[in-house]
C-alpha positions in Angstrom: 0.0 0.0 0.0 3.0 2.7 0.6 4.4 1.7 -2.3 1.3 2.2 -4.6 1.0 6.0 -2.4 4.8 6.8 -2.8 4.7 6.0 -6.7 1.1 8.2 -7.1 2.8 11.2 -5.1 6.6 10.7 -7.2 4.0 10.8 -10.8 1.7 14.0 -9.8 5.0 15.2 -8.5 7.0 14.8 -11.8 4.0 16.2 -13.6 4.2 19.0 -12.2 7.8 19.6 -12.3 7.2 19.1 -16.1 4.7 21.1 -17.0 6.9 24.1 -15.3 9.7 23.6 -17.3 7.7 23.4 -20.3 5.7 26.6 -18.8 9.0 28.0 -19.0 10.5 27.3 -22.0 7.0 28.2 -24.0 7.2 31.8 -22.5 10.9 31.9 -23.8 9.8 31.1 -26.8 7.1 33.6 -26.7 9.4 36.2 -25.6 11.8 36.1 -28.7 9.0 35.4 -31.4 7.4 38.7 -29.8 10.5 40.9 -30.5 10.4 39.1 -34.1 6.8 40.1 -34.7 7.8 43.3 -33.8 11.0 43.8 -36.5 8.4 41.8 -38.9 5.4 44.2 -38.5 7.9 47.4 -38.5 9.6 46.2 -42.1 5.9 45.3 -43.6 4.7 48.4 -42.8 8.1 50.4 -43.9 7.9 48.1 -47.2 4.4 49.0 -47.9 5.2 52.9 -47.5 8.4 52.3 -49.3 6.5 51.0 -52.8 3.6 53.4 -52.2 6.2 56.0 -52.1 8.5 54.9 -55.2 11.9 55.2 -53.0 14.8 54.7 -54.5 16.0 51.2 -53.5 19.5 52.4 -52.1 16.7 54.8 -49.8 14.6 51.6 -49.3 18.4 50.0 -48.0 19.1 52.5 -45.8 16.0 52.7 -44.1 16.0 49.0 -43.0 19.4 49.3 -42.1 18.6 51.5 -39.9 15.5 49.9 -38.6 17.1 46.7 -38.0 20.3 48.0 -36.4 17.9 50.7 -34.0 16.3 47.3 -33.1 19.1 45.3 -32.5 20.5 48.7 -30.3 17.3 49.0 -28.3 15.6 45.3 -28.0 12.7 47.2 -29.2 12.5 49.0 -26.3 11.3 52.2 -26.2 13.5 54.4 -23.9 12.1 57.7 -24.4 8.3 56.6 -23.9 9.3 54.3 -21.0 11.8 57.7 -19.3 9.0 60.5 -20.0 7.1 58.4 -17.3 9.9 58.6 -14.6 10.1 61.7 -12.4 13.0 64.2 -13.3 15.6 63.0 -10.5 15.1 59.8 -10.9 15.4 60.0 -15.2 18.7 61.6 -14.4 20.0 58.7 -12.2 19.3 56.7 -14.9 20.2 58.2 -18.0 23.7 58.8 -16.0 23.9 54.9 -15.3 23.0 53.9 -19.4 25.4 56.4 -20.4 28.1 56.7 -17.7 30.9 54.4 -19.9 30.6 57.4 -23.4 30.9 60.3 -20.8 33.8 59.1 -18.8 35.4 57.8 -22.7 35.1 61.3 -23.7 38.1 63.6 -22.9 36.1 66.8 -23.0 33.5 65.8 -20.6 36.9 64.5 -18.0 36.2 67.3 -15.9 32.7 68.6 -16.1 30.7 67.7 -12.5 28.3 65.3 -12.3 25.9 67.8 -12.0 26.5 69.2 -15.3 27.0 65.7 -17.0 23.4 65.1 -15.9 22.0 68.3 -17.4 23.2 67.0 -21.0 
């Protein structure tokens, strides 16, 4: 008899363990299609404008260079919608921390405060 109870309790058990790993690695999955449907959306959308506008192709080139490298850059995150909901002091905080390693590789800005870093 404990051996039938041990045995039902080591199945649910493993069920359950299963179905969170699998959980897990279908809202991976989701993740990285989503970004994906995202560059796939922007470049149907750019292409449509781009025939309905007769670009040139070396335009049409440029353009989704650019799209695809700002999305690489950014994760398709959008920084500035995302930091115009942030109080003031607290935006500055973190614009200093995303951009800290450019200012402190830039010789001119060597000996400009901290204060003054934060108001460019």
């Amino acid at each position: 008899l404990y051996e039938k109870v041990f045995g039902i309790i080591i199945v649910v058990f493993g069920a359950i363990f299963f179905a969170a790993i699998l959980g897990n690695i279908t809202a991976m999955i989701n993740s990285f299609d989503k970004s994906n449907a995202q560059l796939r959306d922007i470049n149907a959308t750019l292409t449509k404008l781009m025939t309905r506008a007769n670009a040139p192709t070396k335009l049409q080139n440029r353009v989704f260079l650019f799209v695809q490298t700002h999305m690489a850059m950014t994760k398709g995150i959008d920084t500035q919608r995302i930091l115009s909901r942030v109080p003031p002091a607290l935006r500055g905080d973190i614009l200093e921390a995303i951009f800290s390693d450019i200012v402190h590789c830039c010789p001119m800005l060597k000996g400009i405060s901290t204060e003054c870093v934060r108001v460019l």
